[in-house]
PDB file with SEQRES, HELIX, SHEET and CRYST1 records, atoms N, CA, C and O in Angstrom:
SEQRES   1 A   86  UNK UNK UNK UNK UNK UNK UNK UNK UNK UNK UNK UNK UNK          
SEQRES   2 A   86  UNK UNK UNK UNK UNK UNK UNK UNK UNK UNK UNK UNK UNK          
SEQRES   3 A   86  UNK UNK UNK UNK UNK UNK UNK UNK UNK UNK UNK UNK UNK          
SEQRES   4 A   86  UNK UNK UNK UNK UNK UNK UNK UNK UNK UNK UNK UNK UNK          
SEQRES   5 A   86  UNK UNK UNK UNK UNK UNK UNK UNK UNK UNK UNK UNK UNK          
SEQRES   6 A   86  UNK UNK UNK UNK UNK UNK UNK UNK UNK UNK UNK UNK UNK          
SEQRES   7 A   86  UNK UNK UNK UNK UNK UNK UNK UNK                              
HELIX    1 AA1 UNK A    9  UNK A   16  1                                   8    
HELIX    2 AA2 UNK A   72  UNK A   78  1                                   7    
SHEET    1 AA1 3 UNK A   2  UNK A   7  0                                        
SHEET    2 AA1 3 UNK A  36  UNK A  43  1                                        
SHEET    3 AA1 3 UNK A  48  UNK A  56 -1                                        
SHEET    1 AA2 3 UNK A  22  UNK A  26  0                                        
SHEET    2 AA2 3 UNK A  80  UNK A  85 -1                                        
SHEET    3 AA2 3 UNK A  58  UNK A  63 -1                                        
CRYST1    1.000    1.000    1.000  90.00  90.00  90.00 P 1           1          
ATOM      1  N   UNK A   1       7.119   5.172 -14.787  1.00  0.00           N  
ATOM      2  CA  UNK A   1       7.836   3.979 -14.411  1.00  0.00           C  
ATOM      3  C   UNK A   1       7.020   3.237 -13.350  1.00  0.00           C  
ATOM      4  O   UNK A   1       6.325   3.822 -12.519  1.00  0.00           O  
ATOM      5  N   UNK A   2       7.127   2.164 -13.419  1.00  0.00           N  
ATOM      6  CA  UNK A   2       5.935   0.764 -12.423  1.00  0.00           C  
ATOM      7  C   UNK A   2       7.456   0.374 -11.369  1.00  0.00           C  
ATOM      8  O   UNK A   2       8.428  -0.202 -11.857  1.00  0.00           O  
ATOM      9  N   UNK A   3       7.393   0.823  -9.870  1.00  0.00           N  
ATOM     10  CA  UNK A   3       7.951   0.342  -8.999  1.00  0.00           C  
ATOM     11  C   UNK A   3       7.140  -0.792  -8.306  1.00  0.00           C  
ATOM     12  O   UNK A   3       6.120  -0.419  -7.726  1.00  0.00           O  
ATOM     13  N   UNK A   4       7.509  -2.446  -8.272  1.00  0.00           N  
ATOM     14  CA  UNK A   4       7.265  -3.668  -7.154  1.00  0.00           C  
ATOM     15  C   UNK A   4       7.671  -3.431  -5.825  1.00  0.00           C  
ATOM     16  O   UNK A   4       8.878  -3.341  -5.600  1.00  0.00           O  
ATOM     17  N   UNK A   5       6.981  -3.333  -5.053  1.00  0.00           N  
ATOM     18  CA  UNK A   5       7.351  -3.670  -3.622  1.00  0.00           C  
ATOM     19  C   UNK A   5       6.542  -4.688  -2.760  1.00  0.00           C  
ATOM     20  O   UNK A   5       5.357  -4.862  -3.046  1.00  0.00           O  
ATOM     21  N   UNK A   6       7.003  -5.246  -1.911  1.00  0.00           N  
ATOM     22  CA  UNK A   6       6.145  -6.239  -1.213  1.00  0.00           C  
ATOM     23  C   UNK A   6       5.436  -5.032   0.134  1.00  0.00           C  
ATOM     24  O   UNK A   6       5.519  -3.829   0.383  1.00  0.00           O  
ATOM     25  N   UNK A   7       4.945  -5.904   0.550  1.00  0.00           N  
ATOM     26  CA  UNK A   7       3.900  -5.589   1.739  1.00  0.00           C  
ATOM     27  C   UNK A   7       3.441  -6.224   2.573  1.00  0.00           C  
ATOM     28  O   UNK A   7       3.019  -7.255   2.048  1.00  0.00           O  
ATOM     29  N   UNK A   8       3.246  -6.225   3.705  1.00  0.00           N  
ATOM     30  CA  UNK A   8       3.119  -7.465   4.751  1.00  0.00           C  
ATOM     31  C   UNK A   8       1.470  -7.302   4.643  1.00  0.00           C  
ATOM     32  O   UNK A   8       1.092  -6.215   4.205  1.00  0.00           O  
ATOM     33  N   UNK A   9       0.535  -8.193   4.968  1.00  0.00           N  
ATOM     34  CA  UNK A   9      -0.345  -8.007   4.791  1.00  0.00           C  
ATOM     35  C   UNK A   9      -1.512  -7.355   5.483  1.00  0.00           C  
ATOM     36  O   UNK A   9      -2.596  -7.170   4.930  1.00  0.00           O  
ATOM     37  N   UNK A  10      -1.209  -6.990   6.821  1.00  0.00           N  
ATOM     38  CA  UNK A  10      -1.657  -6.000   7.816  1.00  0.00           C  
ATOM     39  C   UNK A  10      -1.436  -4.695   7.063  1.00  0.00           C  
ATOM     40  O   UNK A  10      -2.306  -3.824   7.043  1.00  0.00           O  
ATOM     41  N   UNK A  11      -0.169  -4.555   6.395  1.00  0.00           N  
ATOM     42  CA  UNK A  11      -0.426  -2.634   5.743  1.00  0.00           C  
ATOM     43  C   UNK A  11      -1.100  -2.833   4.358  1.00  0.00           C  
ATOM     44  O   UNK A  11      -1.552  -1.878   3.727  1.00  0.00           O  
ATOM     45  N   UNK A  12      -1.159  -4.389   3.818  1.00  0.00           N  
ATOM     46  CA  UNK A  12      -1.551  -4.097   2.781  1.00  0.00           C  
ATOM     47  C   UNK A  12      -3.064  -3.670   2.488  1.00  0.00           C  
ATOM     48  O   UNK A  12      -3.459  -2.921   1.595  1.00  0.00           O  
ATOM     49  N   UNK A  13      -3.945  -4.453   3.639  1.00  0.00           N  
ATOM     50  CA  UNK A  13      -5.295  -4.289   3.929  1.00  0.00           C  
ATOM     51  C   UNK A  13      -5.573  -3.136   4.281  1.00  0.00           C  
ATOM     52  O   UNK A  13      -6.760  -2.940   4.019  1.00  0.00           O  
ATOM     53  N   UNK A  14      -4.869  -1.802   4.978  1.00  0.00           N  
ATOM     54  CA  UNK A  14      -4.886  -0.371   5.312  1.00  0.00           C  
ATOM     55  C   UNK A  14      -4.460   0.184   3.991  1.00  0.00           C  
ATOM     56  O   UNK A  14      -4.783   1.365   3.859  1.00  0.00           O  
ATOM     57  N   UNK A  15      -3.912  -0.268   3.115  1.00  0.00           N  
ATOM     58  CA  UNK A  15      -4.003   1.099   1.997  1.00  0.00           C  
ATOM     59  C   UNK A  15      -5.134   0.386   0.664  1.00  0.00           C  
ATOM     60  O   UNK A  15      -5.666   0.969  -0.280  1.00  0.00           O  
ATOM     61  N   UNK A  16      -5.196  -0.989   1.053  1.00  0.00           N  
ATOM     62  CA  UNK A  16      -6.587  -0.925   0.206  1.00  0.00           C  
ATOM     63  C   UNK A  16      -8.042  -0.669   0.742  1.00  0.00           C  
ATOM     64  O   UNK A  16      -8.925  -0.321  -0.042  1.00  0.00           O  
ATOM     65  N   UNK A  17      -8.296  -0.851   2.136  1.00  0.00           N  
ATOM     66  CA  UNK A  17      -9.031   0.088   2.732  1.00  0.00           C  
ATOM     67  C   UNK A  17      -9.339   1.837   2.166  1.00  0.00           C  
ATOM     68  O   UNK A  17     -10.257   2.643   2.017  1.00  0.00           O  
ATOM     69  N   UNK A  18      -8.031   1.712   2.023  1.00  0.00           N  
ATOM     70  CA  UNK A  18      -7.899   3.713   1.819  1.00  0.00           C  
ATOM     71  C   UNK A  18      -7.580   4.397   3.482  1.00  0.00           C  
ATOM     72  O   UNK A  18      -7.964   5.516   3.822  1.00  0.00           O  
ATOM     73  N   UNK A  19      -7.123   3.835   4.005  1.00  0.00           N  
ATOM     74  CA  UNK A  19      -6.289   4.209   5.588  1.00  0.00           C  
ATOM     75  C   UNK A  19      -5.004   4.412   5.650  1.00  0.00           C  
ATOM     76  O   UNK A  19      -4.573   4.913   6.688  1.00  0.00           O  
ATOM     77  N   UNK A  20      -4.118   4.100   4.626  1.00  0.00           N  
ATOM     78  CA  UNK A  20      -2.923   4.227   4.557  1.00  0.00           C  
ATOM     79  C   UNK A  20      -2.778   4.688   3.408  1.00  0.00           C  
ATOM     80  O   UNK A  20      -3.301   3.855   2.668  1.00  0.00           O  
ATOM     81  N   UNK A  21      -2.277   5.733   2.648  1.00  0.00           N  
ATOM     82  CA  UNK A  21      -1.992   6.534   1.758  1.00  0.00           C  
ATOM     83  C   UNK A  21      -0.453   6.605   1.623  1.00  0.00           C  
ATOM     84  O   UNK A  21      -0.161   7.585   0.938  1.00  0.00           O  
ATOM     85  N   UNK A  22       0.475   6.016   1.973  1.00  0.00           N  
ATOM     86  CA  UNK A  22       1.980   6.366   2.500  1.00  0.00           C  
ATOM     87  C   UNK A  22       2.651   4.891   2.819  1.00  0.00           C  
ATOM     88  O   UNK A  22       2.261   3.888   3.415  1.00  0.00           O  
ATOM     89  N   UNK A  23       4.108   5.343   1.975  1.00  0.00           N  
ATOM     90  CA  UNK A  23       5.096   4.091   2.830  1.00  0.00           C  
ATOM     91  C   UNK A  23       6.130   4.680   2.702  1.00  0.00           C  
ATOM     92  O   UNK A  23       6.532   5.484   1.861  1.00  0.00           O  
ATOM     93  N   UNK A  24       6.767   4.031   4.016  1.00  0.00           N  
ATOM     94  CA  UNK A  24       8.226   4.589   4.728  1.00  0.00           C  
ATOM     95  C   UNK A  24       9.297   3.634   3.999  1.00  0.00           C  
ATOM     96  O   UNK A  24       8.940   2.489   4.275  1.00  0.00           O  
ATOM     97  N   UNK A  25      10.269   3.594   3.318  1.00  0.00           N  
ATOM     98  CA  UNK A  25      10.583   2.630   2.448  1.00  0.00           C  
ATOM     99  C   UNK A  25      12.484   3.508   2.956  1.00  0.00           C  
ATOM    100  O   UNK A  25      12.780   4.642   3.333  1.00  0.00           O  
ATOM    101  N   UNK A  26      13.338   2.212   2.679  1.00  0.00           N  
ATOM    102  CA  UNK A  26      14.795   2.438   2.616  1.00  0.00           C  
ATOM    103  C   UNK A  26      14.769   3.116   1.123  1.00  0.00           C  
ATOM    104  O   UNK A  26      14.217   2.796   0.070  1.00  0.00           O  
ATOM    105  N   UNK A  27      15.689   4.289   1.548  1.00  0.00           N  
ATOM    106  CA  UNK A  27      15.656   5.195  -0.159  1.00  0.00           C  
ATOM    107  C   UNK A  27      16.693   4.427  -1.036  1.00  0.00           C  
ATOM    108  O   UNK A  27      17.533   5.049  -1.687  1.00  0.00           O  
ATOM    109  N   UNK A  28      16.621   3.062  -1.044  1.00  0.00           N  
ATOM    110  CA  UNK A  28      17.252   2.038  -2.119  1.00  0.00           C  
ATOM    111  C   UNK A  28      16.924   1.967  -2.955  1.00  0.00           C  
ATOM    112  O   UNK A  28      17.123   0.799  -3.289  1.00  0.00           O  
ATOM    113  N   UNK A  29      16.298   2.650  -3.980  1.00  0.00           N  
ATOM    114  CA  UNK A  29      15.934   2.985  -5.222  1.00  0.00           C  
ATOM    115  C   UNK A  29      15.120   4.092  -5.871  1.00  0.00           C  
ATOM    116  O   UNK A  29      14.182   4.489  -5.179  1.00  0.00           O  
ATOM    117  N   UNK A  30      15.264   4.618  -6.936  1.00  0.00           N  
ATOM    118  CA  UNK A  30      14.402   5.979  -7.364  1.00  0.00           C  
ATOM    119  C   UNK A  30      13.467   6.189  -7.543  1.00  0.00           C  
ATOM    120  O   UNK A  30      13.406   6.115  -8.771  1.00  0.00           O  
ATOM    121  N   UNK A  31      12.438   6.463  -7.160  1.00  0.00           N  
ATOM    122  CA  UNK A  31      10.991   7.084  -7.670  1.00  0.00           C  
ATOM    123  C   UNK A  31      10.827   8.824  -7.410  1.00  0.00           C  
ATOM    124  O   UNK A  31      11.400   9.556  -6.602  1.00  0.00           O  
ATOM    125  N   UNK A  32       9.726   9.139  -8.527  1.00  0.00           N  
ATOM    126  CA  UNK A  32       9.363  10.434  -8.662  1.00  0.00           C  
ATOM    127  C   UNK A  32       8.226  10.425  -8.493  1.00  0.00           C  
ATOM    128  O   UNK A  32       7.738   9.297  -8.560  1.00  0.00           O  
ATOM    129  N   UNK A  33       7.361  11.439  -8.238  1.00  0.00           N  
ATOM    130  CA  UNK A  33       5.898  11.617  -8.823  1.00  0.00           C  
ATOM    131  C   UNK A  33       5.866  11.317  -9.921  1.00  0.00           C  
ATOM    132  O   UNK A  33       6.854  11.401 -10.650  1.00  0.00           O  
ATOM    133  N   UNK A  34       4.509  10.815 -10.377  1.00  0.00           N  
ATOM    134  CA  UNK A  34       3.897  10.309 -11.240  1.00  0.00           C  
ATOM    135  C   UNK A  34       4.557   8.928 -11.809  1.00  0.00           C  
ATOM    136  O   UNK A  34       3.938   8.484 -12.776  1.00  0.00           O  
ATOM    137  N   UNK A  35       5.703   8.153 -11.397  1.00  0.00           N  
ATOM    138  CA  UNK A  35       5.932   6.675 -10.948  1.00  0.00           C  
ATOM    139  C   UNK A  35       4.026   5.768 -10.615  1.00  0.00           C  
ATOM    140  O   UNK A  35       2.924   6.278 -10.417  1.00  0.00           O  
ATOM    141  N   UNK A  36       4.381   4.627 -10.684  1.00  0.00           N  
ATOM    142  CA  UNK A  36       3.168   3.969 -10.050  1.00  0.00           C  
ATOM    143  C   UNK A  36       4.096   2.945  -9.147  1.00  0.00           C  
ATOM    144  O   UNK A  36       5.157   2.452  -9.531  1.00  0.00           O  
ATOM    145  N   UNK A  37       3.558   2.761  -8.042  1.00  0.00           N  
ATOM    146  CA  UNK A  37       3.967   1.630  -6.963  1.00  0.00           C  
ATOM    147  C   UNK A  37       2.901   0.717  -6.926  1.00  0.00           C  
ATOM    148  O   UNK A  37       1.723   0.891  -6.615  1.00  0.00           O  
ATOM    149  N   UNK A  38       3.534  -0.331  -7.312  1.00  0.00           N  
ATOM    150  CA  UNK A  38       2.948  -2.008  -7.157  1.00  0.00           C  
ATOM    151  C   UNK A  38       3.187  -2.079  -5.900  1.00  0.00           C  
ATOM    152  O   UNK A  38       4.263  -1.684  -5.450  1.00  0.00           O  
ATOM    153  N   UNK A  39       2.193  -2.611  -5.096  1.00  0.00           N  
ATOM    154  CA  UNK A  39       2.191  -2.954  -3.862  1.00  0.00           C  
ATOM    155  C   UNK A  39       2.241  -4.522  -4.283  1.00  0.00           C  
ATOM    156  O   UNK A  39       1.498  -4.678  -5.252  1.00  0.00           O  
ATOM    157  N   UNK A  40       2.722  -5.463  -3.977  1.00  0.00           N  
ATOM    158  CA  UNK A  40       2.070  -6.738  -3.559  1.00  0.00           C  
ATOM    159  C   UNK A  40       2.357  -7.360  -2.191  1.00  0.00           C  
ATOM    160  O   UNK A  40       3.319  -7.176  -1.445  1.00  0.00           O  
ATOM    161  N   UNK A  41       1.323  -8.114  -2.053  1.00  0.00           N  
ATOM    162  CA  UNK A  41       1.005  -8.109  -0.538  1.00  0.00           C  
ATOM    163  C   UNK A  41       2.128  -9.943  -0.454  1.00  0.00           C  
ATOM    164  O   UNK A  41       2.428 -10.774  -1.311  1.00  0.00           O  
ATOM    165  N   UNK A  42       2.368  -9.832   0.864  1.00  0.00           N  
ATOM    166  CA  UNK A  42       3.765 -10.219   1.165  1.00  0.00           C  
ATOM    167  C   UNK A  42       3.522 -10.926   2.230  1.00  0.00           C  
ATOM    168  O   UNK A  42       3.593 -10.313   3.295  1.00  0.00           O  
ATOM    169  N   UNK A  43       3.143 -12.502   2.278  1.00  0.00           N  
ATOM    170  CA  UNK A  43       3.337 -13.434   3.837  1.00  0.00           C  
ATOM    171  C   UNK A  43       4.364 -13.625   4.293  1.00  0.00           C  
ATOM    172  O   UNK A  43       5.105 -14.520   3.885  1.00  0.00           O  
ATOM    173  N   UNK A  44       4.692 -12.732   5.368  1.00  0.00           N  
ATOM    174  CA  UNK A  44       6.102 -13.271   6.148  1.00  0.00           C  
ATOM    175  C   UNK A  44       6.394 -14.321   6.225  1.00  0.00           C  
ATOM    176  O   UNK A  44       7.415 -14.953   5.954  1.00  0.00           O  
ATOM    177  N   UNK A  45       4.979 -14.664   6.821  1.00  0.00           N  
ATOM    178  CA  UNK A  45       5.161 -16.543   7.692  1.00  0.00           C  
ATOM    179  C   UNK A  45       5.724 -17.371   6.286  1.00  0.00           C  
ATOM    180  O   UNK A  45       6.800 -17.949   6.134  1.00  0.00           O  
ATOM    181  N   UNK A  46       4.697 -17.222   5.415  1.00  0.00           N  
ATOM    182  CA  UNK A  46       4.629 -17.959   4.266  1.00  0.00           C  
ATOM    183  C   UNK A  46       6.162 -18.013   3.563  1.00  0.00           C  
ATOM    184  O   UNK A  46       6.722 -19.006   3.098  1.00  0.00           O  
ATOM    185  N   UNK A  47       6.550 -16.939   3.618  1.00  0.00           N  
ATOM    186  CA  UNK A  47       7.451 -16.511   2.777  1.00  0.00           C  
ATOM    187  C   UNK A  47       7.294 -16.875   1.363  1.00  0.00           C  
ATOM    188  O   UNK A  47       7.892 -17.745   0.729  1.00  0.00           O  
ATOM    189  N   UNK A  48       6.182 -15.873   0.898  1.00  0.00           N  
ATOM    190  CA  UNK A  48       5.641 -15.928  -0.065  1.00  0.00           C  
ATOM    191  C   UNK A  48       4.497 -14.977  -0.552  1.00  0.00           C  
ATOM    192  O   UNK A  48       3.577 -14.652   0.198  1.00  0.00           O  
ATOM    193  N   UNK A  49       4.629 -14.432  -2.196  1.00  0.00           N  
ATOM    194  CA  UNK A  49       3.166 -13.438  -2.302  1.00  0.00           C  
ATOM    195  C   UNK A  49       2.063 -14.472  -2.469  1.00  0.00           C  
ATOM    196  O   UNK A  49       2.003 -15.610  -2.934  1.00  0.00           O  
ATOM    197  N   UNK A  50       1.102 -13.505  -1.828  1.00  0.00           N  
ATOM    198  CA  UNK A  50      -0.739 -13.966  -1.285  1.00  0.00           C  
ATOM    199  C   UNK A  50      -1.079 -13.667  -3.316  1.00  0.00           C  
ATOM    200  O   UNK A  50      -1.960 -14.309  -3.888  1.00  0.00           O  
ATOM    201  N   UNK A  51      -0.591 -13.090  -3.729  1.00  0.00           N  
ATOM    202  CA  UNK A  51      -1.406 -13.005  -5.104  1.00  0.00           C  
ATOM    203  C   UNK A  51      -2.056 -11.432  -5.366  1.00  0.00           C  
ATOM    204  O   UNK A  51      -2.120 -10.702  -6.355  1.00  0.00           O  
ATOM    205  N   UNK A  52      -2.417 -11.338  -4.212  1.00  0.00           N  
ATOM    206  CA  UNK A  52      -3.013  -9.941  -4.261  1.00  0.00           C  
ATOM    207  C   UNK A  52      -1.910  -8.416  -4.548  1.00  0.00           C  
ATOM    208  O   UNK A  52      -0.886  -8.283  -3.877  1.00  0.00           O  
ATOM    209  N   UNK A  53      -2.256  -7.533  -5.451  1.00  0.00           N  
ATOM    210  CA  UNK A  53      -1.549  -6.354  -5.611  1.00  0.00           C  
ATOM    211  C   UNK A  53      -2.141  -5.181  -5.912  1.00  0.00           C  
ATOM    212  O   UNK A  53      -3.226  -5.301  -6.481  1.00  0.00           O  
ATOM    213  N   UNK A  54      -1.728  -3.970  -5.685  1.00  0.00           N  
ATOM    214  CA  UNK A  54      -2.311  -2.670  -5.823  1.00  0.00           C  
ATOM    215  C   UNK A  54      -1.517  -1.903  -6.364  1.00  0.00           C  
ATOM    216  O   UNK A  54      -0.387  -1.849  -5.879  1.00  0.00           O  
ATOM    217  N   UNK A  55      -1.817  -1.125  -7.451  1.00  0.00           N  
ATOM    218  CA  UNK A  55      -0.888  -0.378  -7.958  1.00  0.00           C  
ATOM    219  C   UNK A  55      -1.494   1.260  -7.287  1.00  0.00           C  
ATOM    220  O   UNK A  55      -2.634   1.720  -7.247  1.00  0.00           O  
ATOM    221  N   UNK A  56      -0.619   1.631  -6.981  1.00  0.00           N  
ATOM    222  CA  UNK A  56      -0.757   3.906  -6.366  1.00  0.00           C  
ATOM    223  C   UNK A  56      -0.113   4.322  -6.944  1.00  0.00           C  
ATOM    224  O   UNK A  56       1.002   3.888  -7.235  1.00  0.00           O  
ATOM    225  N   UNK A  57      -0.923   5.894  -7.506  1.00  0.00           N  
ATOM    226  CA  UNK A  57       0.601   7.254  -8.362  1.00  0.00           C  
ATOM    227  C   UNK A  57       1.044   7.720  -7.300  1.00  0.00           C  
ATOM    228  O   UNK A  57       0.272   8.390  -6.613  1.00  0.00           O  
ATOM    229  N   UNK A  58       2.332   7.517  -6.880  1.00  0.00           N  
ATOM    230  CA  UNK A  58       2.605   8.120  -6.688  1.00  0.00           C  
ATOM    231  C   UNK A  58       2.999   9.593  -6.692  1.00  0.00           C  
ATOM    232  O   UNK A  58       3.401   9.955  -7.797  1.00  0.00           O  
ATOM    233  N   UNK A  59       2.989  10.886  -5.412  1.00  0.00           N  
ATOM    234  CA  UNK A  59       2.610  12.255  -5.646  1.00  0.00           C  
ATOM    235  C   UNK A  59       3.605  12.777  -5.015  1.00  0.00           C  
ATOM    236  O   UNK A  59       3.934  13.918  -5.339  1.00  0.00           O  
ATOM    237  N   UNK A  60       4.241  12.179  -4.100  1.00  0.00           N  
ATOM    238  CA  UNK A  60       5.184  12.932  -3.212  1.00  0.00           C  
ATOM    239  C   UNK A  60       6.229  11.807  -2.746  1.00  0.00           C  
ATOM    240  O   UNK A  60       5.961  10.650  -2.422  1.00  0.00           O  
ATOM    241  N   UNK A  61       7.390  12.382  -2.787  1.00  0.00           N  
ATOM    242  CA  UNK A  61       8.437  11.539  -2.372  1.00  0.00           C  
ATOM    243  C   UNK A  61       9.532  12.547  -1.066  1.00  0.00           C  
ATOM    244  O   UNK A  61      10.305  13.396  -1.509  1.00  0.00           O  
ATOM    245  N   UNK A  62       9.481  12.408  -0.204  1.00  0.00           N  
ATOM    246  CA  UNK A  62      10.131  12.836   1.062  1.00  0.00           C  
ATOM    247  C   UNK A  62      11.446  12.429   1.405  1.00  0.00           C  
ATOM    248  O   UNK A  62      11.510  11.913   2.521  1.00  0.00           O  
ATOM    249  N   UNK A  63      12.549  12.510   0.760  1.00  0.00           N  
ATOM    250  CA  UNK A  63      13.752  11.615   1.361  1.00  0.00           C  
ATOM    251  C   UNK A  63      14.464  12.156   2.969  1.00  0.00           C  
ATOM    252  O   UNK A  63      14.635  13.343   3.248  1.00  0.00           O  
ATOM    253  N   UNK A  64      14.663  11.479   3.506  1.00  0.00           N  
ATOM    254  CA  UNK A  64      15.294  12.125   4.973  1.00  0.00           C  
ATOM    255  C   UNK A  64      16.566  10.783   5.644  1.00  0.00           C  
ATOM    256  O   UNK A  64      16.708   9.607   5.308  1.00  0.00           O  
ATOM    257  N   UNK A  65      17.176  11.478   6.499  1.00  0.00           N  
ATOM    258  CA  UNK A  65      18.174  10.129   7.034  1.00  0.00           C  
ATOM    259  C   UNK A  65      18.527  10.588   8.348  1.00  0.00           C  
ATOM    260  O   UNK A  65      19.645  10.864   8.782  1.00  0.00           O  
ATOM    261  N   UNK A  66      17.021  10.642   9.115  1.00  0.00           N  
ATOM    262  CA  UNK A  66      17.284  11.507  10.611  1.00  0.00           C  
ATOM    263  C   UNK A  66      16.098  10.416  11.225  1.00  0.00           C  
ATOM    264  O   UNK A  66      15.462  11.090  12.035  1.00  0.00           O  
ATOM    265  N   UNK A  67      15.433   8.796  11.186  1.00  0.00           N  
ATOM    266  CA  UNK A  67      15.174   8.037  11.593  1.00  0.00           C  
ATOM    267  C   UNK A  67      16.147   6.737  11.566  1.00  0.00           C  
ATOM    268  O   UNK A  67      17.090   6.512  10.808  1.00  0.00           O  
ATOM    269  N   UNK A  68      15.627   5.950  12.628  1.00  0.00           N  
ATOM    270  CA  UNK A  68      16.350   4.881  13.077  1.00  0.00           C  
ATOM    271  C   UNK A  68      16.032   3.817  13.020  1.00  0.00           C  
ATOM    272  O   UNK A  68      16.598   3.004  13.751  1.00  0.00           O  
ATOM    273  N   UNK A  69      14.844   3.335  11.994  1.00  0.00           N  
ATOM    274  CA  UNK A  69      14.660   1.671  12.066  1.00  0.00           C  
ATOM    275  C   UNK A  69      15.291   0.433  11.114  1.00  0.00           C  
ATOM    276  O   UNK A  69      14.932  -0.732  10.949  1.00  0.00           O  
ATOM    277  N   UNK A  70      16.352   1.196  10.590  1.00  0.00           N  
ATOM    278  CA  UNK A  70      17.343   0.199   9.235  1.00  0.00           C  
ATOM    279  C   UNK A  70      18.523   0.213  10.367  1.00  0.00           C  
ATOM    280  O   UNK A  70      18.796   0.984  11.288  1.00  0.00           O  
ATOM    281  N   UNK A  71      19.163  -1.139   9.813  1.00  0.00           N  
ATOM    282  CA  UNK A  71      20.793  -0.725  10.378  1.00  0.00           C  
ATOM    283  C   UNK A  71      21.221   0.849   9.911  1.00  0.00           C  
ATOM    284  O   UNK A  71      20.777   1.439   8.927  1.00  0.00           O  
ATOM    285  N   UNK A  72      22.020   1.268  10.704  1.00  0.00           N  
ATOM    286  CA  UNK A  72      22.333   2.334  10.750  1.00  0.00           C  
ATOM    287  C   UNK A  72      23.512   2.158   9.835  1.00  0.00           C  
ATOM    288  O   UNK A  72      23.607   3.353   9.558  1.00  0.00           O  
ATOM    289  N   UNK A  73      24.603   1.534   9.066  1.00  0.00           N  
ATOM    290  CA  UNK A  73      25.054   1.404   7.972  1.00  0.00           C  
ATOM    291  C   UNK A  73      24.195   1.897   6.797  1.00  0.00           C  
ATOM    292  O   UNK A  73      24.634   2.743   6.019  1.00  0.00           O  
ATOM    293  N   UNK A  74      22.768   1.276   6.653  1.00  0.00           N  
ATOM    294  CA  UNK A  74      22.592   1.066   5.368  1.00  0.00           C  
ATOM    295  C   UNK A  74      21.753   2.679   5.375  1.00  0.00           C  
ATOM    296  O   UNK A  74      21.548   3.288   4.325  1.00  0.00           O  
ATOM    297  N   UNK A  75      21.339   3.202   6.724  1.00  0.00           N  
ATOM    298  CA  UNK A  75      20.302   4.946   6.484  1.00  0.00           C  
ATOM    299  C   UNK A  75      21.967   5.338   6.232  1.00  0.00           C  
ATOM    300  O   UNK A  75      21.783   5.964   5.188  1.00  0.00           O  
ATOM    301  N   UNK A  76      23.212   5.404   6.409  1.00  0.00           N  
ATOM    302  CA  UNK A  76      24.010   6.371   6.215  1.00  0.00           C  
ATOM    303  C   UNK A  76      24.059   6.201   4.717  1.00  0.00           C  
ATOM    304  O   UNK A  76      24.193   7.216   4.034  1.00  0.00           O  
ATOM    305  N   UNK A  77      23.942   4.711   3.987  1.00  0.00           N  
ATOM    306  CA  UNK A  77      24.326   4.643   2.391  1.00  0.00           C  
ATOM    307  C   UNK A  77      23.046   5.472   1.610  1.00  0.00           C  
ATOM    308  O   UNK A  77      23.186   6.285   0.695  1.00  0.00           O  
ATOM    309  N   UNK A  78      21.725   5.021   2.252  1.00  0.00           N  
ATOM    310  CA  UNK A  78      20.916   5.538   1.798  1.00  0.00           C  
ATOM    311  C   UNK A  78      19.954   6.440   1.868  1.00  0.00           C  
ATOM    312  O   UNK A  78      19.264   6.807   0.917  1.00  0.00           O  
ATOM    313  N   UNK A  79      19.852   6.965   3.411  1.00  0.00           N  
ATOM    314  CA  UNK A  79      18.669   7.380   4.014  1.00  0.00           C  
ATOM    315  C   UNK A  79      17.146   6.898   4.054  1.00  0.00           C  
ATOM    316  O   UNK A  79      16.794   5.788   4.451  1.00  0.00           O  
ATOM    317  N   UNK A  80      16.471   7.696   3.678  1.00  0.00           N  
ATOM    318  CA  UNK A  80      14.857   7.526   3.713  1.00  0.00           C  
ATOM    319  C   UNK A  80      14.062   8.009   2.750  1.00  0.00           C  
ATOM    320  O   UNK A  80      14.299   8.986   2.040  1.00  0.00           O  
ATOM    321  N   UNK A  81      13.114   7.318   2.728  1.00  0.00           N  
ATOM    322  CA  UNK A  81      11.779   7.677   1.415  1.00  0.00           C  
ATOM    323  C   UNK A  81      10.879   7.744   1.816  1.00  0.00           C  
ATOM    324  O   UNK A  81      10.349   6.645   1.653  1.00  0.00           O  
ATOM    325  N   UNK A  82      10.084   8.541   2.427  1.00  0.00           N  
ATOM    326  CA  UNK A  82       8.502   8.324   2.380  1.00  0.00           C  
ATOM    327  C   UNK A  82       7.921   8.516   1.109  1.00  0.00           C  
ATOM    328  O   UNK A  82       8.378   9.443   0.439  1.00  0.00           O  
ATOM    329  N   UNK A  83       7.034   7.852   0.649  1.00  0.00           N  
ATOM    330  CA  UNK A  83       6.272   7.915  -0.427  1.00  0.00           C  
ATOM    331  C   UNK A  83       4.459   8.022  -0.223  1.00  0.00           C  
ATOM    332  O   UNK A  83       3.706   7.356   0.487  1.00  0.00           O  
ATOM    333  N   UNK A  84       4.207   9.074  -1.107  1.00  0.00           N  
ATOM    334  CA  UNK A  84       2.742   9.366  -0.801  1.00  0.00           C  
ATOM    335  C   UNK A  84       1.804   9.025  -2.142  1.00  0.00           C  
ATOM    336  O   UNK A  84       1.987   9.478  -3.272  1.00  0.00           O  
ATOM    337  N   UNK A  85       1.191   8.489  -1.894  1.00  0.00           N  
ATOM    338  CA  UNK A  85      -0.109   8.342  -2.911  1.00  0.00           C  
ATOM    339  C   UNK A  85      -1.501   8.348  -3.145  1.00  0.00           C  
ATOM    340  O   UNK A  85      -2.441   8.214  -2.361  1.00  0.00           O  
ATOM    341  N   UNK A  86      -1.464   8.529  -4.384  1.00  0.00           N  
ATOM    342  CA  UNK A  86      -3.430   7.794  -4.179  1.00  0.00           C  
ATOM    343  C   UNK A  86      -3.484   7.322  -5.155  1.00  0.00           C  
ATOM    344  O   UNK A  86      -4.508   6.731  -5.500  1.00  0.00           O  
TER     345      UNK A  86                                                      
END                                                                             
């Protein structure tokens, strides 16, 4: 399965570098290993995609709901995802 996600463009330049291998994502939807994640890269300012995208297999999926940077409503509906790739 091909998961879209946006990306601001400071992380997007670290995992096409190859410096960032990982995203911390609201567990608002399903992925498994062997999923692929579309990155596309994401202008805040702009509010708008740059064009640029990266697809990663995902290898590891981490769910947890013991961090604090979502409203705290939406980690109780959903918790957490880290997602790992290459």
């Amino acid at each position: 399965m091909k998961i879209e996600k946006k990306i601001w463009p400071e992380y997007f330049q670290e995992v096409l570098n190859g410096n960032k291998n990982f995203e911390l994502r609201l567990a608002d939807f399903e992925c498994n290993p062997g999923d692929v994640l579309v990155l596309r890269e994401w202008d805040p300012k702009e509010k708008k995609y740059t064009g640029r995208e990266i697809e990663k297999e995902i290898t590891y999926v981490l769910k947890t709901k013991d961090l604090r940077f979502w409203p705290k409503k939406e980690i109780e509906k959903y918790g957490f995802q880290i997602i790992s790739f290459k």
